[in-house]
SEKOLRO-925038 format. One line per 5 residues: for each residue x, y, z of C-alpha. Coordinates in nm, 3 decimals. Each point is the difference from the previous one (the first is absolute). Layout:
// residues N
X Y Z  ...
//
This chain:
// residues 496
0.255 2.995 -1.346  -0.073 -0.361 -0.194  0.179 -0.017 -0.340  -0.144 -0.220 -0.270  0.225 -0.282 0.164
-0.149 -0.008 0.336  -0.249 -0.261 0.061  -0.374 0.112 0.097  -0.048 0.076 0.270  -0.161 -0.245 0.262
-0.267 -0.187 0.034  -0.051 0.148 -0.390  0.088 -0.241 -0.170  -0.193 -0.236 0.191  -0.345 0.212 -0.080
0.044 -0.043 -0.336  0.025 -0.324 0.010  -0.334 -0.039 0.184  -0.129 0.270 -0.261  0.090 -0.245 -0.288
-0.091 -0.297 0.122  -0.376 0.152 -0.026  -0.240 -0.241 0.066  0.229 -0.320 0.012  0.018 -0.184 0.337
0.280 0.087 0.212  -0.107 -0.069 0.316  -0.204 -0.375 0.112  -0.107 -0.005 0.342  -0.257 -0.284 0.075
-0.301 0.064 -0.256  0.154 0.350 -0.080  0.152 0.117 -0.297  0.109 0.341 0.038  0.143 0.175 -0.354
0.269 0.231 -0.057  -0.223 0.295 0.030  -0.222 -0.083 0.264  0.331 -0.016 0.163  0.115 0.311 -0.135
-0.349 0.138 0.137  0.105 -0.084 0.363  0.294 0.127 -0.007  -0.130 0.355 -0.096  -0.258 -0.035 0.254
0.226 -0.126 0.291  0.253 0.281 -0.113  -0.261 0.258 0.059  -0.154 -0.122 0.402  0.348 0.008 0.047
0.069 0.360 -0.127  -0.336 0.079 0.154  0.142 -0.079 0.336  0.308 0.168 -0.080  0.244 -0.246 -0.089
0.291 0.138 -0.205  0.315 0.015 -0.067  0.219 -0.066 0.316  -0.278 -0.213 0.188  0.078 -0.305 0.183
-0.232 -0.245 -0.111  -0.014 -0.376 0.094  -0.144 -0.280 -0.200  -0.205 -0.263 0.164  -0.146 -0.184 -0.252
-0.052 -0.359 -0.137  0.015 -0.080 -0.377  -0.346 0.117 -0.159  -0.053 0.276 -0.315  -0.065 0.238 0.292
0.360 -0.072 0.149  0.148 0.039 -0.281  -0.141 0.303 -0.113  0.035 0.152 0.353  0.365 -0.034 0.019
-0.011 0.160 -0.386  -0.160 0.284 0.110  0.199 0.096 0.315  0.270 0.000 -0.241  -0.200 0.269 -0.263
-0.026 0.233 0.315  0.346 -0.048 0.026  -0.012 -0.099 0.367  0.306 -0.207 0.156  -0.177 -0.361 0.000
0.087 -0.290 0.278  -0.079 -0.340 -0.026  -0.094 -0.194 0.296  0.033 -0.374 -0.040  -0.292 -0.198 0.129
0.094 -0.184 0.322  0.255 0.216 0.101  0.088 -0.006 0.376  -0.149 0.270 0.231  0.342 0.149 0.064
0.100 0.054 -0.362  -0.350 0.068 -0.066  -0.016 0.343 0.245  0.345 0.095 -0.089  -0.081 0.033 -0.356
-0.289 0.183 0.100  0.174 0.233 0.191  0.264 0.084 -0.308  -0.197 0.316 -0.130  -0.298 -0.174 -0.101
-0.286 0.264 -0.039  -0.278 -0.236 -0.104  -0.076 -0.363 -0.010  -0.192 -0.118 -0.338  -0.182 -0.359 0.067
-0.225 -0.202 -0.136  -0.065 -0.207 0.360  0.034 0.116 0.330  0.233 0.253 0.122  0.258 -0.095 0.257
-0.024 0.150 0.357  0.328 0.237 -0.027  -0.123 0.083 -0.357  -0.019 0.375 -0.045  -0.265 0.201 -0.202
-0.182 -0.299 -0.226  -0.144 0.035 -0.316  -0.173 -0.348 -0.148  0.021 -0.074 -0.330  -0.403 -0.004 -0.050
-0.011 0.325 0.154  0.248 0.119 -0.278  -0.190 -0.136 -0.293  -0.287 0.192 0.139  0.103 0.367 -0.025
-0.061 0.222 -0.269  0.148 -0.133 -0.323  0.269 0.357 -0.161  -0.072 0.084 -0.319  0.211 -0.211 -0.235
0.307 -0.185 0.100  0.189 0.200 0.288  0.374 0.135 -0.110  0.263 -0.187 0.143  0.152 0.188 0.293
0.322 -0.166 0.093  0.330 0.132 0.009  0.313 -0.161 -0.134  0.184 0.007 0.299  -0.288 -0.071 0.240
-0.003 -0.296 0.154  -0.253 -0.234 -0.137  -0.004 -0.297 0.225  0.090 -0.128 0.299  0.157 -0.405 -0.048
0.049 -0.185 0.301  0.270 -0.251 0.048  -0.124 -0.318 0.097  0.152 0.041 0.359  0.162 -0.298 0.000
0.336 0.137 0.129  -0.207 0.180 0.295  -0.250 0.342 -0.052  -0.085 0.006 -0.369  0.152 0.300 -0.177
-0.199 0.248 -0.217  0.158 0.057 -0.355  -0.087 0.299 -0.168  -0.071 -0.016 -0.347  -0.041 0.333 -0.159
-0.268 0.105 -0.294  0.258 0.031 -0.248  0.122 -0.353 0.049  -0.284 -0.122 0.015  -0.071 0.145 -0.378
0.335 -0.162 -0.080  -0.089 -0.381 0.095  -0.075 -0.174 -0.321  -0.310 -0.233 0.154  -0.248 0.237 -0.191
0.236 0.068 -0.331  0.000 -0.249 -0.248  0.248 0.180 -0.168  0.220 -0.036 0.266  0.017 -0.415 0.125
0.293 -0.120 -0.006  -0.016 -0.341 -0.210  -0.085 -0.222 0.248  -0.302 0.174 0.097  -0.120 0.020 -0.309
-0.015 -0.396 0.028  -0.196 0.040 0.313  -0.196 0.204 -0.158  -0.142 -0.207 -0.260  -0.138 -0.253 0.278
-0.181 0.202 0.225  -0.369 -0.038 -0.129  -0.196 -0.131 0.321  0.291 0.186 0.250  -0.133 -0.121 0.363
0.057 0.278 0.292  -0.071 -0.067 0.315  0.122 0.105 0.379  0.007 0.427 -0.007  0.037 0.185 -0.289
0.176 0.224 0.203  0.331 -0.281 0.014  0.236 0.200 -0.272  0.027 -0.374 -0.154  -0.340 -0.058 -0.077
-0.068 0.364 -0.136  0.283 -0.009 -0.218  -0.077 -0.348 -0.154  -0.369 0.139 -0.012  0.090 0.305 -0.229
0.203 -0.223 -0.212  -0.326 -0.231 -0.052  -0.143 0.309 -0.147  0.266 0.155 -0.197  -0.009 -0.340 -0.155
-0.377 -0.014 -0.098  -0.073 -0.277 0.290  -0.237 0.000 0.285  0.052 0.039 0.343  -0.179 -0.306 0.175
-0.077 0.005 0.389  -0.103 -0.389 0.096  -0.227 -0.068 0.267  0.275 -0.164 0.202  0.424 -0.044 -0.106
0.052 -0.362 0.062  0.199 -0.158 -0.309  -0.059 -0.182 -0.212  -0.380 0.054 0.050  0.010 0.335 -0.065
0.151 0.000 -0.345  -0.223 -0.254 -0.091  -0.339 0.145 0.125  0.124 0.364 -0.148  0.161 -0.132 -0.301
0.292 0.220 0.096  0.304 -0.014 -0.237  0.212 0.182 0.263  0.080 0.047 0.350  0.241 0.140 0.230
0.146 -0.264 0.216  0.246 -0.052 0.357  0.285 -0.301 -0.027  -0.241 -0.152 0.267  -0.292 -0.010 -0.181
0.161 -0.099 -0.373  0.161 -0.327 0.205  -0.271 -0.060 0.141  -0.207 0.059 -0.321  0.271 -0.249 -0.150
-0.064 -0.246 0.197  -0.332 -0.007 -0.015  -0.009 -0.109 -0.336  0.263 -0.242 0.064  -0.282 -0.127 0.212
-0.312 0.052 -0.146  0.078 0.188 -0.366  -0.317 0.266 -0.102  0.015 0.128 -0.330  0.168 0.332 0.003
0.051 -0.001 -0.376  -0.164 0.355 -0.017  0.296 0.144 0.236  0.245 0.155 -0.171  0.172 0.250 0.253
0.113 -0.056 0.402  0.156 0.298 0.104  0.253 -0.102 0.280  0.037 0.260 0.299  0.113 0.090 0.325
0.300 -0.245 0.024  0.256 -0.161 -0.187  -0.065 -0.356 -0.166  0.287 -0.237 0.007  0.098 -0.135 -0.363
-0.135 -0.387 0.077  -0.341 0.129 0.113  -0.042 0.265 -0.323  0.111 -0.333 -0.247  -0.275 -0.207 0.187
-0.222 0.264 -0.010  0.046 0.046 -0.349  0.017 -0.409 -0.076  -0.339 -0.040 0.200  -0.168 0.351 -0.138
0.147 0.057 -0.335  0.165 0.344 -0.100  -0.217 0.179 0.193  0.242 0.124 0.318  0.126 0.358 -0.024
0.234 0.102 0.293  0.010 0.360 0.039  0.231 0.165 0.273  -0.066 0.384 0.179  0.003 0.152 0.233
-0.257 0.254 0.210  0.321 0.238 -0.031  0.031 -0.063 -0.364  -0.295 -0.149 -0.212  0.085 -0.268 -0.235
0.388 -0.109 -0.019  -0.016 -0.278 -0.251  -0.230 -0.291 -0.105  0.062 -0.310 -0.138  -0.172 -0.134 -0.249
-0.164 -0.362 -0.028  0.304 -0.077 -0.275  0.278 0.213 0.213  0.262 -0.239 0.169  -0.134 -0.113 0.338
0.206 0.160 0.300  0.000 0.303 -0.152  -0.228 0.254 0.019  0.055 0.108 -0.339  0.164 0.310 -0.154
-0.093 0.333 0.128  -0.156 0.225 -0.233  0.159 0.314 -0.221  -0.132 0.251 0.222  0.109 -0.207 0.319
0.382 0.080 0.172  0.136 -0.314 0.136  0.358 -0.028 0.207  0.169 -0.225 0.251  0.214 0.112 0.219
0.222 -0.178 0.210  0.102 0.122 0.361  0.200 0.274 -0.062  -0.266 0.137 -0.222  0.146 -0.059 -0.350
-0.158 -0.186 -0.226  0.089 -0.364 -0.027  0.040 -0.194 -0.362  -0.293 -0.199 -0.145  -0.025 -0.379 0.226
0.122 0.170 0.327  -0.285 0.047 0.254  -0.045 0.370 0.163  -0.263 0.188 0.112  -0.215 0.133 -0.270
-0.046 0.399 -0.003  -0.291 0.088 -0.312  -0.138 0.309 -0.147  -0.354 -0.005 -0.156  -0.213 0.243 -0.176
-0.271 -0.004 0.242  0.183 -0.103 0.333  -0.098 0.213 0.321  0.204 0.299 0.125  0.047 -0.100 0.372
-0.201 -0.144 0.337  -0.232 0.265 0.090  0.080 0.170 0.320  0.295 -0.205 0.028  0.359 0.200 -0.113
0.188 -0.240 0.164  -0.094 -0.333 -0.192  -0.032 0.179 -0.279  0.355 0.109 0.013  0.112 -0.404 0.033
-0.225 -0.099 -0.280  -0.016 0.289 -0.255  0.348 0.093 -0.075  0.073 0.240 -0.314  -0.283 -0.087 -0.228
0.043 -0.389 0.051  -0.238 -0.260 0.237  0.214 -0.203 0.250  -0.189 -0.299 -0.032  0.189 -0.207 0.255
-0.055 -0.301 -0.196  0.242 -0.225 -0.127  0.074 -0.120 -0.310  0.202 0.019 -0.337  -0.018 0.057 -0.403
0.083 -0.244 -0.206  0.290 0.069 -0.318  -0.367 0.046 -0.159  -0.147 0.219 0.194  -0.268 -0.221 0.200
-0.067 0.106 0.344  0.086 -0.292 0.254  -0.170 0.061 0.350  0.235 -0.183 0.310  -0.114 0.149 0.300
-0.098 0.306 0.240  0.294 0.199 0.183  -0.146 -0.036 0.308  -0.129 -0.341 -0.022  0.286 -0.113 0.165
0.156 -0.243 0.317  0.325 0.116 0.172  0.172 -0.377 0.114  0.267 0.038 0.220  0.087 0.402 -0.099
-0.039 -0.099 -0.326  -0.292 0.092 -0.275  -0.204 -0.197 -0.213  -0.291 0.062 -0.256  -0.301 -0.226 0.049
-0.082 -0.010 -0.350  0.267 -0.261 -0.122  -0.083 -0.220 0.288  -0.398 0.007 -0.092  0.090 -0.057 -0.377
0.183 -0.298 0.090  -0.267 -0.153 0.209  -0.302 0.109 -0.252  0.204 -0.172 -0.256  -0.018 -0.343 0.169
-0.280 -0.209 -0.198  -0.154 -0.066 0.372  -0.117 0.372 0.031  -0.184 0.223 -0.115  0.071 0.327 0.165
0.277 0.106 0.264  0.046 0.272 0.204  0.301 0.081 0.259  0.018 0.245 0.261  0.239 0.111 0.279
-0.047 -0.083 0.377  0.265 0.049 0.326  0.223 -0.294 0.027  0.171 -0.045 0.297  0.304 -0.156 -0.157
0.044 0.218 -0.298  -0.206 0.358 0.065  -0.286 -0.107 -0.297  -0.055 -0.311 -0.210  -0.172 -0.127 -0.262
-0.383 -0.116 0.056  -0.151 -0.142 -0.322  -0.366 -0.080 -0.061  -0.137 -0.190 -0.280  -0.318 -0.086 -0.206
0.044 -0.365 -0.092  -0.062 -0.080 -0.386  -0.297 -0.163 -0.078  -0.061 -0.319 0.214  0.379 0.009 0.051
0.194 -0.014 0.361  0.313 0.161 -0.016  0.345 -0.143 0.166  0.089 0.290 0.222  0.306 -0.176 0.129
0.044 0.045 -0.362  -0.096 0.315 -0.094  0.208 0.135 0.234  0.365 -0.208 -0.169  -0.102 0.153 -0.324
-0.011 0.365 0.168  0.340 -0.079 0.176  0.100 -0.151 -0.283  -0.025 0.294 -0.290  -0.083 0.323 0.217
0.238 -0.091 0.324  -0.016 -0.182 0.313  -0.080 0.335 0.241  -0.306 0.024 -0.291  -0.124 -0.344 0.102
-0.335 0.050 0.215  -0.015 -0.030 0.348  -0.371 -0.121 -0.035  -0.207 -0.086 -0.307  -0.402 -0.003 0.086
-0.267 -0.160 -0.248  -0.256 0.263 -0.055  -0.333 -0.005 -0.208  0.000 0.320 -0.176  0.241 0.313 0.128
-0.149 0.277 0.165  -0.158 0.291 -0.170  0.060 0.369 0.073  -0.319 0.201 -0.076  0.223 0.090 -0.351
-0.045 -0.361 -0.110  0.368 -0.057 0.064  0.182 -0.230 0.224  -0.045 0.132 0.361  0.386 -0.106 0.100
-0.077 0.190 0.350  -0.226 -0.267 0.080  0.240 -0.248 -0.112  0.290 0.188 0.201  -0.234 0.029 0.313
-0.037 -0.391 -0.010  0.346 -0.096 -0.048  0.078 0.212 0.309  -0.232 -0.213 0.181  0.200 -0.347 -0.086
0.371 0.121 -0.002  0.101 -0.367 -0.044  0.301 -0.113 -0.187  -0.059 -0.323 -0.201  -0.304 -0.114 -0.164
-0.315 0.065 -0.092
//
């Protein structure tokens, strides 16, 4: 049974705040301006088709939907009828597509068209056309239900379902006020004109989108995402942002400055930012860069703040478990890297249908995050690497992440990225690939003496290629399976 201490239960809290926010804007999209209870209204009416076509607790329902007040109050409502919810990334590939749809889904919810291995389909204008309940429908979750279904980003191969149950979902503190940690509640202050775009079904741009709301801003869709024009058509004070786009954001207005003077918020995602890019991202923007690390397993980690030390992802929050362990498994004193193992109010309880990664990953209450990284004698988070990121030279191992900070911290480039191929001579080397700095044309002769020189000689890169832009996943983050496949392709040893 709740006590007075528990948290409401979800999506509660986030119905009241759509309740009080009455007839205020919360949601722009194009010549729309939707209010807090016209939003409320769809929820209750979505909440009943769905009931009406027997949607309940223990349901399988997948999300298909773009970023409109109907999306949002879709995926709201699946979670009133306390069904298990699944977000489907747009784009996805047809593989990963079908095999999420064959993971106990029971109904598909869209507002466009329906795949071809889609199950039973139920559109979200068919929804908002059933028979409205009579007052606002009771909330029919269980704690220990599972309330949604997170994908990985698939990066490492098939993406992984995390299961986040209803009771930690009531326990995040996007929707409580009373519970952000401190540097939310600096966030929170500059999210007026939030833009969302993509699929409010991403976890990201949900999350971000509840926090607009808990913080009395409005959710803004724009009619396309390009940056800078986008925050300066929409006014937006705040956006979620990849390292891609902020450089290249950066050095657009190197370039060609607009005035951004209105933005007061880029929330940086999906990847780590090296500590050169944040400061001239920062130099170029103004204090405007937060740099938030999660994980699909976990929620938010930590965030760092537009004042926080760059490198550092800031100091995890109260509620937020935080140790490094080194390869033994004991923990390791603050400045010595290890892999990071976290427990979080609202992280997920395992992979769905998956014991066995769920037994690597979720080990006695804690998240094995298989990142590296370290805390400071202060307590800032440090991020360093991924376990399995990794090259084995000659029998021996090596983590790509020192080898890409050294090469991203050259003044010549702007982003880096290394990735393991067969060698003949050694087993696997090094294969680097770069984005150049602005108008810049980087040494690789030496680029690759400065990895040699502080990371090791066996670290040095057998190749270094000059790309545009990296490779995107369907995520948003670096596709280094692309990268991989390519390097494969050109197993040379010296040069570019």
């Amino acid at each position: 049974m709740p006590t007075s201490a528990d948290p409401p239960p979800y999506p509660g809290p986030v119905l009241d705040l759509l309740a009080a926010a009455g007839d205020r804007a919360v949601f722009e999209h194009g010549a729309r301006r939707v209010g807090g209870a016209r939003l409320l209204s769809l929820v209750h009416r979505i909440a009943a088709g769905l009931r009406a076509a027997g949607v309940g607790p223990g349901s399988g329902v997948a999300m298909m939907v773009g970023v409109t007040p109907e999306a949002f109050a879709a995926i709201l409502a699946a979670h009133v009828v306390g069904a298990r919810v699944a977000g489907v990334r747009p784009g996805l590939a047809g593989d990963h597509l079908r095999d999420i749809l064959r993971r106990d889904v029971d109904v598909v919810v869209t507002d466009a068209a329906a795949p071809p291995a889609a199950p039973r389909v139920l559109t979200v204008d068919a929804l908002l056309a059933a028979p409205d309940g009579a007052g606002p429908p009771p909330l029919a979750a269980r704690p220990g239900d599972v309330a949604r279904l997170i994908y990985t980003s698939g990066s490492t191969g098939r993406p992984k379902a995390c299961a986040q149950t209803y009771a930690a979902l009531s326990a995040a503190w996007t929707a409580r006020p009373d519970a952000w940690p401190p540097v939310i509640r600096d966030l929170a202050t500059r999210l007026d004109r939030h833009l969302v775009f993509g699929s409010l079904s991403s976890q990201v741009m949900m999350e971000y989108g509840v926090l607009a709301l808990a913080a009395g801003g409005t959710m803004v869709v724009p009619d396309s995402p390009a940056l800078p024009d986008a925050l300066v058509r929409h006014r937006a004070s705040s956006s979620v942002i990849t390292v891609a786009r902020l450089r290249r954001l950066v050095a657009g207005q190197r370039r060609a400055p607009v005035d951004l003077s209105g933005l007061r918020a880029l929330m940086v995602s999906g990847s780590p930012i090296d500590a050169g890019a944040l400061r001239e991202a920062r130099d170029v923007l103004g204090p405007v860069v937060f740099h938030g690390y999660g994980q699909t397993e976990t929620g938010m980690i930590s965030m760092a703040g537009p004042s926080d030390v760059s490198g550092s992802v800031g100091h995890p929050p109260d509620a937020v478990d935080v140790v490094v362990r080194g390869p033994d498994g004991a923990p390791v004193p603050a400045g010595v890297d290890g892999e990071l193992f976290v427990r979080t109010p609202a992280q997920a309880i395992g992979y769905w249908a998956d014991p066995a990664e769920t037994a690597e990953v979720f080990t006695d209450g804690w998240v094995r995050t298989r990142d590296l990284g370290h805390l400071d004698a202060d307590g800032r988070l440090y991020l360093t690497g991924r376990t399995r990121d990794v090259i084995i030279v000659n029998a021996n191992l090596y983590y790509a992440g020192p080898i890409e900070r050294v090469l991203a911290g050259h003044p010549d480039v702007a982003e880096a990225y290394v990735v393991a191929a067969p060698d003949e001579a050694t087993g696997e080397a090094a294969h680097a690939f770069v984005v150049p700095a602005d108008g810049r044309a980087p040494d690789l002769d030496a680029l690759r003496g400065l990895v040699a020189a502080q990371v090791g000689q066996e670290c040095a890169p057998a190749t270094i290629t000059i790309i545009d832009a990296v490779p995107l996943a369907a995520s948003g983050k670096p596709d280094k399976g692309a990268l991989a496949a390519g390097a494969a392709r050109s197993p040379g040893r010296a040069g570019p």
